[in-house]
C-alpha positions in Angstrom: -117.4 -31.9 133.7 -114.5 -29.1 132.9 -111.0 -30.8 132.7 -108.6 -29.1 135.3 -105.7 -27.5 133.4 -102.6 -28.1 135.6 -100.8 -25.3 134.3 -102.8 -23.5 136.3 -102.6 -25.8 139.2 -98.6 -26.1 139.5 -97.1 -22.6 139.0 -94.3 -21.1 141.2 -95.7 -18.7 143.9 -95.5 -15.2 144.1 -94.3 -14.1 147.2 -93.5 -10.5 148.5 -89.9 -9.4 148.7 -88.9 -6.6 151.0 -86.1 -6.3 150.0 -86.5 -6.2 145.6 -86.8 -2.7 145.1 -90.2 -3.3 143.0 -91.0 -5.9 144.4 -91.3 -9.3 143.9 -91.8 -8.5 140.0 -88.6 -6.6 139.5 -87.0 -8.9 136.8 -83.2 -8.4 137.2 -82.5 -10.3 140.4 -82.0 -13.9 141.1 -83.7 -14.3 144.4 -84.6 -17.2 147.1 -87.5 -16.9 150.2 -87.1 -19.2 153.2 -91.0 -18.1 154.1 -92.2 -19.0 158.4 -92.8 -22.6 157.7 -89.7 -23.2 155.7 -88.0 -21.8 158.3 -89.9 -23.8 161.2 -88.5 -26.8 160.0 -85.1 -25.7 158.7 -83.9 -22.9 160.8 -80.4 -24.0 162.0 -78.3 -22.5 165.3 -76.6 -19.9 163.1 -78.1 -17.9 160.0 -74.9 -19.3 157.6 -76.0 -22.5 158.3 -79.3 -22.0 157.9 -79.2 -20.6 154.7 -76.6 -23.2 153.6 -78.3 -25.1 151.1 -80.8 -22.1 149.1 -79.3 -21.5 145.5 -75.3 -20.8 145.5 -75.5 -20.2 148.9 -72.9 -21.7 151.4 -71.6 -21.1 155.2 -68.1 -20.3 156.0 -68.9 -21.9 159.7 -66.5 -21.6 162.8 -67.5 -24.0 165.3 -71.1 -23.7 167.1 -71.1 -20.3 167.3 -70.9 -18.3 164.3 -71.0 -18.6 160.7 -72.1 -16.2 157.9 -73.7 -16.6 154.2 -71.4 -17.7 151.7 -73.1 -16.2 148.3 -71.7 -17.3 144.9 -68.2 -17.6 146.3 -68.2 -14.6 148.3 -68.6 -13.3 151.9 -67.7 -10.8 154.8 -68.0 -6.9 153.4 -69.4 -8.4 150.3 -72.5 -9.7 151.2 -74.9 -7.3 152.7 -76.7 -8.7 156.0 -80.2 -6.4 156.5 -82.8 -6.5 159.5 -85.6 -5.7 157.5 -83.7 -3.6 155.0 -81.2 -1.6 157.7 -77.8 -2.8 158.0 -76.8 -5.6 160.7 -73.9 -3.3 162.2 -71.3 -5.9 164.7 -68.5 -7.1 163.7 -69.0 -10.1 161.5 -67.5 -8.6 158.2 -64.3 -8.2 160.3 -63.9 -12.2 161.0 -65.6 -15.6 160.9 -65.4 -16.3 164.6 -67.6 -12.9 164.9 -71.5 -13.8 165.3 -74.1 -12.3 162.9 -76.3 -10.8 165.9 -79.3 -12.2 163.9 -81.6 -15.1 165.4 -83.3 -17.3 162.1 -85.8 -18.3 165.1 -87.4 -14.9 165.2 -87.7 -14.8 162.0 -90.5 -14.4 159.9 -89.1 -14.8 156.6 -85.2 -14.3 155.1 -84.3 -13.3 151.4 -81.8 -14.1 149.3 -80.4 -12.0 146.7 -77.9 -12.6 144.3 -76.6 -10.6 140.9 -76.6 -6.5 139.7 -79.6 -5.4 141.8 -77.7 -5.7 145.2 -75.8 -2.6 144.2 -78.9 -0.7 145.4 -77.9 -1.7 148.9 -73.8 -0.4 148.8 -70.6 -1.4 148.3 -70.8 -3.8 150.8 -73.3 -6.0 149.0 -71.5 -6.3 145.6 -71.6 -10.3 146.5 -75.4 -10.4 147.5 -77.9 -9.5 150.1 -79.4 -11.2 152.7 -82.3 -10.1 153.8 -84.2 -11.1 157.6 -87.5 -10.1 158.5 -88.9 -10.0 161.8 -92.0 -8.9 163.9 -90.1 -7.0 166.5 -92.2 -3.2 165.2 -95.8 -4.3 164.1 -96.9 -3.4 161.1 -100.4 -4.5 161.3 -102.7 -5.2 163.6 -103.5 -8.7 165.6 -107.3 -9.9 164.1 -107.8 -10.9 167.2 -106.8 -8.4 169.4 -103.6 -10.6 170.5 -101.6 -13.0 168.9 -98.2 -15.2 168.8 -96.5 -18.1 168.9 -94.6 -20.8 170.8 -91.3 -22.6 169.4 -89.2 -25.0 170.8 -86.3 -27.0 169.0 -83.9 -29.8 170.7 -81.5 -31.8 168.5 -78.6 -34.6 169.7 -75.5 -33.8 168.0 -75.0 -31.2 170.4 -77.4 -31.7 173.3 -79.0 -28.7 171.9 -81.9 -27.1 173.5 -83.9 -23.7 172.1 -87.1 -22.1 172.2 -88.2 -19.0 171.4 -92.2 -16.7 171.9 -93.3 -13.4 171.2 -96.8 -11.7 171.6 -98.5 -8.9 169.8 -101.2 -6.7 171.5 -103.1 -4.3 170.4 -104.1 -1.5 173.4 -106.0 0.5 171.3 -107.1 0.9 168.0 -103.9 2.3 166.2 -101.3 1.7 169.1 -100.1 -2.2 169.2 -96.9 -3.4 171.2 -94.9 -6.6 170.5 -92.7 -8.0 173.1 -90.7 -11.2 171.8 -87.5 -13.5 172.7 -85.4 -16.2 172.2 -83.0 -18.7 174.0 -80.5 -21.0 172.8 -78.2 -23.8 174.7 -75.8 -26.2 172.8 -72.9 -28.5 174.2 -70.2 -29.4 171.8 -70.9 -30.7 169.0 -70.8 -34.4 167.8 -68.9 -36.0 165.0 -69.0 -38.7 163.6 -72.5 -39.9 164.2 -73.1 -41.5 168.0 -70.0 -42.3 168.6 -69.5 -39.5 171.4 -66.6 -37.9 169.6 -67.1 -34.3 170.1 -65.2 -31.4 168.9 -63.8 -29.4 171.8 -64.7 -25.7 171.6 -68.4 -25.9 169.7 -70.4 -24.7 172.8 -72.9 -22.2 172.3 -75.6 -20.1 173.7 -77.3 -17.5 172.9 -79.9 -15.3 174.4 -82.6 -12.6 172.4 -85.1 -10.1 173.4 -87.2 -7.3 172.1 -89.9 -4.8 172.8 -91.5 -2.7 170.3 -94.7 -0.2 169.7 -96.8 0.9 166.7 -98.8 3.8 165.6 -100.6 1.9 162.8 -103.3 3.9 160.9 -105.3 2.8 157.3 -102.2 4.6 155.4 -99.3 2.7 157.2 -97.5 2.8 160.6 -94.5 3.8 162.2 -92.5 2.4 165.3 -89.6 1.9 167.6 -88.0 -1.5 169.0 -85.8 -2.3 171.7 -83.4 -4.7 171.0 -81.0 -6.8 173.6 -78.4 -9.8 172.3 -76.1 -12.1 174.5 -74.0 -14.7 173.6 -71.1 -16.9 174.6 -69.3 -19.2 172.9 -66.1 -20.8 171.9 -63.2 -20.6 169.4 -62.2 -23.5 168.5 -58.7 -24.0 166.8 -57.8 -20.8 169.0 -53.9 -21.6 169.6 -51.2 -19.6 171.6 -48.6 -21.0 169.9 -47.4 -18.3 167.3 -48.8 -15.3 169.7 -45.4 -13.6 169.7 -45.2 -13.8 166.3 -44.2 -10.8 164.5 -44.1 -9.8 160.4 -40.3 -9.7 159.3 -41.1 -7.9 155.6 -42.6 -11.0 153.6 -41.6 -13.6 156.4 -42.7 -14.5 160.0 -40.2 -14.4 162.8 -41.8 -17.0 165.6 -39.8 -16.8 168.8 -38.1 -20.4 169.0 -40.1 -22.5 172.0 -43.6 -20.5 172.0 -46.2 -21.8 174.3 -49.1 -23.7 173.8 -52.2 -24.7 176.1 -54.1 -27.8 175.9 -57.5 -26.3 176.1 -61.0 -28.2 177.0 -64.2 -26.8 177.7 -64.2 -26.5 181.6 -60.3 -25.0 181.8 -59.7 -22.5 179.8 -61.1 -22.5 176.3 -61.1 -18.8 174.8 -64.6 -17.7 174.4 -66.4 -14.7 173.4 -68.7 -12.9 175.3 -70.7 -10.5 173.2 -73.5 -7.9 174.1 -75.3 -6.0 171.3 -78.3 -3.5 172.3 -80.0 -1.9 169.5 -82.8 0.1 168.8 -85.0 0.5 165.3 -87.4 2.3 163.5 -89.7 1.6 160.7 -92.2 3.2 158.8 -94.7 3.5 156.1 -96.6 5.6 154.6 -98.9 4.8 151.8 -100.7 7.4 148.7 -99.2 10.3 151.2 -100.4 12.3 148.1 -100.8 12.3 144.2 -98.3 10.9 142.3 -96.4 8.7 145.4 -97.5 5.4 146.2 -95.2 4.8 149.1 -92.6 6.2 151.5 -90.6 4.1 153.2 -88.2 4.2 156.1 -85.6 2.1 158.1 -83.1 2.6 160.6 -81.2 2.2 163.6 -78.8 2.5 166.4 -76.6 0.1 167.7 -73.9 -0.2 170.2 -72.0 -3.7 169.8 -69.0 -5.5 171.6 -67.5 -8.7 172.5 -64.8 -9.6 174.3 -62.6 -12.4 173.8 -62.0 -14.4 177.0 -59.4 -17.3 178.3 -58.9 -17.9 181.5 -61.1 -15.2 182.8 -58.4 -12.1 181.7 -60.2 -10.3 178.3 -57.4 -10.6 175.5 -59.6 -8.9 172.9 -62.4 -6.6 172.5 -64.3 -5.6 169.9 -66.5 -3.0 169.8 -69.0 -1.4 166.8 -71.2 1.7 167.5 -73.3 3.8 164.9 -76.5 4.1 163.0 -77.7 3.3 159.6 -81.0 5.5 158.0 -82.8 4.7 154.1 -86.1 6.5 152.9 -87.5 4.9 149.9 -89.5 6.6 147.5 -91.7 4.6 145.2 -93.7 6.9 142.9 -97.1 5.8 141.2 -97.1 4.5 137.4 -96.2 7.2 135.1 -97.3 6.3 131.9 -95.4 2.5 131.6 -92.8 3.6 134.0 -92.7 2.8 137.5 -90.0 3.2 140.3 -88.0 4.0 143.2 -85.6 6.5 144.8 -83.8 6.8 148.0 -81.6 8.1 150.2 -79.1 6.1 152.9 -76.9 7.3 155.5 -74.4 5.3 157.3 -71.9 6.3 160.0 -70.1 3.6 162.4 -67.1 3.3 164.9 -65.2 0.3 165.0 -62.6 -0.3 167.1 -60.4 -3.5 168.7 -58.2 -3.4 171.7 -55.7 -5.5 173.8 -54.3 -8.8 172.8 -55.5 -8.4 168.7 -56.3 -4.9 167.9 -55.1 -5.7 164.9 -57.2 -2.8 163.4 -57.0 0.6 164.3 -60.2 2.5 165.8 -61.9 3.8 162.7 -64.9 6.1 161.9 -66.3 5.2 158.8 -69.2 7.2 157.4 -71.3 6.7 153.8 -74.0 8.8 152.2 -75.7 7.2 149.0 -78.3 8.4 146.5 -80.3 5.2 144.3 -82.9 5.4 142.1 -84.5 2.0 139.7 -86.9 2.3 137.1 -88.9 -0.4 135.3 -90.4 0.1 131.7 -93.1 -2.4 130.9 -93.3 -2.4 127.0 -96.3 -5.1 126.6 -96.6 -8.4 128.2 -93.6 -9.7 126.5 -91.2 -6.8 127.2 -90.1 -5.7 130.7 -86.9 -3.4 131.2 -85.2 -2.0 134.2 -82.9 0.1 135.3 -80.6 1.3 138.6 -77.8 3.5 139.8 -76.6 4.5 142.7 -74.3 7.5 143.9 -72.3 7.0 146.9 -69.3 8.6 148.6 -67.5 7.0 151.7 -64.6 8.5 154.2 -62.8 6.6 156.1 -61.1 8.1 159.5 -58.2 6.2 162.0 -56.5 6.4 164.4 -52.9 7.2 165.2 -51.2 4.2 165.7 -48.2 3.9 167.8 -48.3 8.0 167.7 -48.4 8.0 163.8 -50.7 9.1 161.8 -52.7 6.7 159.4 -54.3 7.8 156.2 -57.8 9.1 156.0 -59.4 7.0 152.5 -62.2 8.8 150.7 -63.9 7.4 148.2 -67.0 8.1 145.8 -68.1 5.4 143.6 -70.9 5.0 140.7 -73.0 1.7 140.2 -75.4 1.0 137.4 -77.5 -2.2 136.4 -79.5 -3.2 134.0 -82.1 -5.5 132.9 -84.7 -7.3 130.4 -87.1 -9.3 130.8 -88.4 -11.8 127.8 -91.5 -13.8 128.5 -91.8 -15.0 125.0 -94.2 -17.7 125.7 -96.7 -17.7 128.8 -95.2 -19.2 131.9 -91.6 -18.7 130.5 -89.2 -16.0 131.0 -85.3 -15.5 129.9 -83.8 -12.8 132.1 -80.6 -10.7 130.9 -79.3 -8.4 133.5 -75.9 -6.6 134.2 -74.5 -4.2 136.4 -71.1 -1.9 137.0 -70.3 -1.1 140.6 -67.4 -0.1 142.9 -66.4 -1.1 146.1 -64.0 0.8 148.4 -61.4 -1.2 151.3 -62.6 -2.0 154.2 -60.6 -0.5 157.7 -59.7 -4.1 158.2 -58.0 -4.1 154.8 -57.1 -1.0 154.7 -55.2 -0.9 158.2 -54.7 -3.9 159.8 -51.3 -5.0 161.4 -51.3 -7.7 163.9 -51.9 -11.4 165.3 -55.5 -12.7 164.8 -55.0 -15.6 166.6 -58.9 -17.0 165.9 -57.9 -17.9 162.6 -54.1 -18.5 163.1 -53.3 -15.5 161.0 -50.6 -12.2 161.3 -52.9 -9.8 158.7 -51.2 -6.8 157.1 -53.3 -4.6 155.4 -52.9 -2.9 151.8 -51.4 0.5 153.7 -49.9 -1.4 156.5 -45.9 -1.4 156.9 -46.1 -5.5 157.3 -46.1 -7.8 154.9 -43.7 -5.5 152.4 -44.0 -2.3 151.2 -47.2 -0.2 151.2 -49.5 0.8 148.6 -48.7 4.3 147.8 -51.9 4.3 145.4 -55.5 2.8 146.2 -57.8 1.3 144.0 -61.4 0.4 144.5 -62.7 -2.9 143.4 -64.5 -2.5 140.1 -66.8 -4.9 139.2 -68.6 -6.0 136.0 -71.5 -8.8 136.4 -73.8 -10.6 134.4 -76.6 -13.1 135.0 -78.5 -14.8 132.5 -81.3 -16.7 133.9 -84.2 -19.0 131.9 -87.5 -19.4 134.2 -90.4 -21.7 133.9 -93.3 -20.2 136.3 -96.2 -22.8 135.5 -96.9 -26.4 134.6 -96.2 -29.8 135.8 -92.5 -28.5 135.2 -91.1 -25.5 137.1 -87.3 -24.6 136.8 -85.1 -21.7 137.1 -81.4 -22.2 135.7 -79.2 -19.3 135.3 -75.5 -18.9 134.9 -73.4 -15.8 136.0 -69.9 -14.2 135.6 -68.2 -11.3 136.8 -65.2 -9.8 136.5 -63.6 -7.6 139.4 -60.5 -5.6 138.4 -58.4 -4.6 142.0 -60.0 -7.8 143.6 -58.6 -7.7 147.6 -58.1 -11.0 148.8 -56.2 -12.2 151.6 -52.4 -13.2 150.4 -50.5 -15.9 152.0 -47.0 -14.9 151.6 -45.2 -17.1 154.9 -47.1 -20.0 157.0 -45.0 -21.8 160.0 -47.5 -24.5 160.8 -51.1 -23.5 160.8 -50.0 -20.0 161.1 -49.7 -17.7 158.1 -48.8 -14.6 157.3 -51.7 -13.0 155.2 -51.0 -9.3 152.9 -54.0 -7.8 151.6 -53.5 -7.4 148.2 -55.1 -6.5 145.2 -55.8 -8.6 141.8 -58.1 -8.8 138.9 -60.0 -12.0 139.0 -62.8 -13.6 137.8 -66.1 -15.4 139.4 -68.1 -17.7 136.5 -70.7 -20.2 137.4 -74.2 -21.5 137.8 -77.0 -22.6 139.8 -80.1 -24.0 139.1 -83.3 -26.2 140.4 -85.6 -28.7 138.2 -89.1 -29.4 139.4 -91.4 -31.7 138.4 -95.0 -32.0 140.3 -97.1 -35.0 138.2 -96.6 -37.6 139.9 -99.3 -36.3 143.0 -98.4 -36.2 145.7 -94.5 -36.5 145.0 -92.9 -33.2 143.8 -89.4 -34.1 143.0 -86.6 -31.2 142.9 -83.2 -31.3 141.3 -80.6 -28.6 142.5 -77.1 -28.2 141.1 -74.8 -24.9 142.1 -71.5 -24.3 141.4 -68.8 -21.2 141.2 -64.9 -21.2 139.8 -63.1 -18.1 140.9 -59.5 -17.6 139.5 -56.8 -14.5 138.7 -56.9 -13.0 135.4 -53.3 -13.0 135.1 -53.7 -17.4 135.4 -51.7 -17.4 138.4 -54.4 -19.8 140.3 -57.2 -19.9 141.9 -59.2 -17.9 145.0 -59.3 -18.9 148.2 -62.0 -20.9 150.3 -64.0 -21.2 147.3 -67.2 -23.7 148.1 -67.0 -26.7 146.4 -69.7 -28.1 143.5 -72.7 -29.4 144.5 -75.7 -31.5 142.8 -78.5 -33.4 144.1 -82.2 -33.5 144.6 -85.2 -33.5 147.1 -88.5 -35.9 147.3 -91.5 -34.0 148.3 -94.6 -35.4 149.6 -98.0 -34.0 151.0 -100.7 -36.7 152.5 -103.4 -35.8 154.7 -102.2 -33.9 157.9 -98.4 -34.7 156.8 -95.6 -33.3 154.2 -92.1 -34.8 154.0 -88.8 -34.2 152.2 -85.8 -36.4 151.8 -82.8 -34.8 150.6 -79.8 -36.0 148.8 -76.9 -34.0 147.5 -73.1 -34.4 147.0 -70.8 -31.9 147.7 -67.6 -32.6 145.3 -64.0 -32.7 145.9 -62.7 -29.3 146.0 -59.1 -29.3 144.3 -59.2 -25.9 142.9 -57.3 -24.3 145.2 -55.2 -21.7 146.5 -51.6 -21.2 147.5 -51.3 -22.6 151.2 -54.5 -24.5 150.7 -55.3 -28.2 151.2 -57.8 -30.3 148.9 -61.4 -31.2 150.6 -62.2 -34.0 149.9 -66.1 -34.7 148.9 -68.8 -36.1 150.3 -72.9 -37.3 150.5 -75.2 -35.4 152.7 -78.6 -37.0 153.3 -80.9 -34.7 154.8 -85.3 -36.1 155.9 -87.9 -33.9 157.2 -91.2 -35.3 158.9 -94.0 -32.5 159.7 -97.2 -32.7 161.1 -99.8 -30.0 160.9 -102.9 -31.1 164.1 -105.9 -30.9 162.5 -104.4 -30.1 159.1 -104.0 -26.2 160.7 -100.7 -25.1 160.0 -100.4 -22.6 163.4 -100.1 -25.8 164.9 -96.7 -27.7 163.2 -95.1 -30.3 164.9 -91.5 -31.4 163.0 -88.8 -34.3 163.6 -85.8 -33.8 161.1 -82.7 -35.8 160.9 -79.0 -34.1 159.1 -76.3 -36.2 157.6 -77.8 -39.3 158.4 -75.5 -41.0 157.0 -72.9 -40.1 159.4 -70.6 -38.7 157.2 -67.1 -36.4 158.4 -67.5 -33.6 156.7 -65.1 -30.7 156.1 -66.0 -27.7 154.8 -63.7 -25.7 152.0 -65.4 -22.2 152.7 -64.0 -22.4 156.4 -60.9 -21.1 157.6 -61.1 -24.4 160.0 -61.5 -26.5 156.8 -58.5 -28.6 157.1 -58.7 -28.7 161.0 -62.4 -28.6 162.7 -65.2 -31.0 160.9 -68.9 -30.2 160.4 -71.5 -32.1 163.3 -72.0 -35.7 162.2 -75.3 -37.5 162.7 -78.3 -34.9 164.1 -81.8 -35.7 165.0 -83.8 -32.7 165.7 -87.5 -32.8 167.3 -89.4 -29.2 167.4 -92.7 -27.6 167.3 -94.3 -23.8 166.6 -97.5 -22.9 168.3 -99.1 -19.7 166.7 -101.9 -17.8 168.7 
């Protein structure tokens, strides 16, 4: 009788990556995959929180209703939010009370990437890339002639109830339609366990739907969706207080006696009510002739806004229309070389009005040329490299009847990357990349009270908050990753540890606070993000696989004058796996340390433990049929969260028990 190797039996799976230019083997890029049935049991009201715990990922969450990824220290224009590899285009780079008009519950599968190869996506990625793909346009055909599936999800911390369907049909044998959508209802959210303390402005609810069609032939497919988002839900912290506040050169001038309003759910809580209708297009095309293995497009339309609401008068609206097109290119192996090359075309409106139009109405519109190659040497040796070409214009408003300036910009990005597998089933990864990164219209132009997070926000050409910038300068960033990798064995790992080093970094400067209102300047400074992140597996002790996870990031000035802002704190801890029979379960520990790197303005979080279970059962051992109870921060811990603008004011949900269930067809 052979003896079973279990190198071969344990080795990390290869999955496919939409969003890796190459592929799941392109070498230079960190990367994590929350695939269906991780997402089944994990998926979380928000995609910030639901991503919260993949490597050096965090949330920067406001309330129930919004939150977005937190990536290695950095979010907003800095981390690249995709639908299937065309850009998410609301208004959640602008603010963290704005909702990602993403739902993780149609999802089918979200990437993570982190390090030099997000520069292949724009400047607004030089943090990372997240990735979500859905079923919305079919891209192959049902077996059966129909399929989909059934969820539901119901939790108690915030008497949360959600379900979400879709169906794919195919009416003949190349046309196939998909029509799919979600719901979402949550009360405020609990703290503290069972206690019935709730947080007062946490509700949220959300509604989804889509309807798409495919051509889909033996070459690849092409087709449209129509796309329709709703959502309400509450600002919480929203105060009235400091609304006549005005910017006095480096100092706020508060009238004396401003107003307040004691605010509850049913008399007046400011809300948002936000409508987002979209349409996309995809398409593939495979061996369309000799020497191209694949074209490949994405895009779409979208016309976004939300209001902001108290006492039924709109205060605020926000609004976001425009398009986003990319053709990729991949051409067939030329001798040990293989690649891609693309174009990408970007043009948007933005605009706010009334109570906080804090930014003027700008028109900003990007064209970009990209191109990575990889070099396979032997099976040793593995090189890549990327660069990308883009050029950005940037078009307000008059304000007050005078004229802002129009910003251009055209900026150059290159990576870099090798691949070492010096022994089978380990790898070291070296990669690197230069990029630049042009001001957002937000920081750029803004001059006014943002009252969601209790800030008066000058931007680096606004009059407020001192003099003006006669000069501009684009971010400039310089990033390495270094990352060890063990693929197979009764030991898997991947460690790696990161730095880079922006010159002109624009951050957000307190230079006046009056209370919990501050008055922010952008400004720019060199600074410096270093850390690491990392998971330990060990799988033979069957059937226990038991994970170790550690992340961390320390991001401070150049000139030693401190440290950034809202900068997550260190975490460490591990996960017990376990697979018997019809059943898998995890039990998950970690610690989230005290954060007392901080900046000017900024209060200390204190830490604390999180303890996390998950109980799944597959009937009949079939995984189409996955029924799930899962219970968060079980041991009831208050929890405050230092990536938050509400981090010193609004805690996290205490004690959740969520029951749920997917149904495939």
């Amino acid at each position: 009788m052979a003896e079973t190797n279990n190198a071969d039996i344990h080795q990390l799976e290869k999955v496919d990556v939409s969003a890796l230019p190459l592929g799941s083997g392109s070498p230079s890029t960190p990367y994590s995959v929350m695939d269906q049935q991780t997402l089944t049991q994990k998926n979380e009201d928000t995609l910030g929180n639901t991503l919260n715990n993949q490597p050096g990922v965090h949330s920067d969450t406001f309330g129930g209703g919004a939150s977005r990824p937190v990536i290695r220290g950095q979010s907003g224009p800095r981390v690249g939010v995709l639908s299937d590899g065309s850009q998410v285009l609301d208004a959640s780079t602008i603010s963290p009370d704005h909702a990602i008009t993403v739902d993780p519950m149609l999802a089918r599968q979200i990437e993570v990437l982190r390090g030099p190869a997000t520069l292949l996506y724009g400047s607004g990625a030089s943090g990372g890339v997240v990735n979500v793909l859905d079923n919305r346009i079919p891209f192959q055909r049902p077996t059966e002639g129909v399929e989909g599936f059934v969820g539901l999800r119901a939790n108690t911390v915030a008497d949360e109830n959600a379900t979400a369907a879709g169906v794919t049909v195919s009416a003949t044998d190349h046309l196939v339609f998909r029509v799919e959508g979600s719901r979402r209802d949550a009360e405020d959210y609990e703290i503290n366990g069972f206690e019935q303390l709730t947080v007062p402005g946490t509700f949220s609810e959300s509604d989804n739907g889509s309807i798409g069609a495919s051509w889909i032939g033996d070459q690849g497919y092409f087709g449209l969706a129509y796309s329709y988002r709703r959502d309400h839900y509450d600002l919480p912290g929203h105060s009235h207080e400091f609304e006549a506040c005005e910017a006095d050169g480096t100092s706020l001038d508060c009238p004396a006696g401003g107003h307040s309003h004691d605010h509850d759910h049913d008399h007046g809580v400011p809300y948002v009510d936000l409508a987002s209708r979209r349409v996309d297009a995809r398409g593939e095309y495979r061996n369309p002739f000799s020497g191209i293995a694949k074209v490949r497009f994405r895009g779409n339309v979208t016309d976004y806004r939300h209001h902001e609401i108290e006492e039924n008068t709109i205060g605020s609206t926000f609004t976001n229309k425009g398009g986003d097109a990319r053709l990729e290119v991949e051409h067939t192996p030329f001798g040990n070389w293989r690649g891609v090359v693309g174009l990408q075309y970007t043009r948007f409106d933005f605009s706010s009005l009334g109570a906080e139009a804090f930014v003027p109405k700008t028109e900003t519109e990007s064209i970009a040329a990209f191109v990575v190659e990889e070099y396979t040497l032997n099976e040793q040796w593995s090189f890549e490299l990327g660069a990308r070409q883009e050029h950005l214009t940037q078009t307000p408003d008059a304000r007050d009847g005078d004229a802002l300036l129009k910003v251009t910009a055209d900026n150059a990005s290159f990576s870099g990357a090798v691949n070492w597998r010096f022994v089978p089933g380990y790898e070291l990864v070296l990669s690197a990349a230069h990029s630049g990164r042009a001001p957002t219209a937000q920081e750029l132009y803004a001059d006014g009270v943002h009252l969601a997070t209790n800030t008066y926000e000058c931007g680096l050409l606004s009059d407020c908050g001192g003099t003006p910038r006669d000069l501009l300068d684009d971010e400039i960033s310089l990033s390495a990753n270094l990352n060890l990798r063990k693929t197979q064995g009764d030991w898997l790992f991947d460690v790696g540890v990161f730095e880079n080093r922006i010159n002109n970094y624009i951050y957000a400067r307190t230079l006046d606070q009056q209370e919990d209102f501050r008055l922010i300047k952008y400004s720019q400074r060199d600074a410096t993000f270093t850390g690491a992140e990392g998971s330990v597996s060990y799988f033979g002790i069957d059937p226990v696989g038991i994970t170790v996870f550690a992340d961390m990031v320390r991001a401070t000035f150049d000139d030693g004058s401190g440290y950034l802002p809202r900068i997550p704190a260190k975490r460490l801890g591990t996960r017990l796996n376990s697979y018997v029979g019809h059943f898998d379960g995890e039990l998950e520990f970690y610690r989230s340390f005290t954060q007392d790197q901080i900046a000017g303005f900024e209060e200390t979080t204190p830490s604390y433990d999180m303890v996390n279970a998950t109980l799944s059962y597959r009937l009949r051992g079939d995984q189409r049929y996955t029924f799930f109870v899962r219970g968060n921060n079980l041991l009831g811990e208050e929890v405050f969260n230092h990536a938050s603008f509400l981090a010193s004011t609004v805690p996290e949900p205490g004690r959740n028990i969520t029951v749920g269930t997917r149904i495939e067809f």
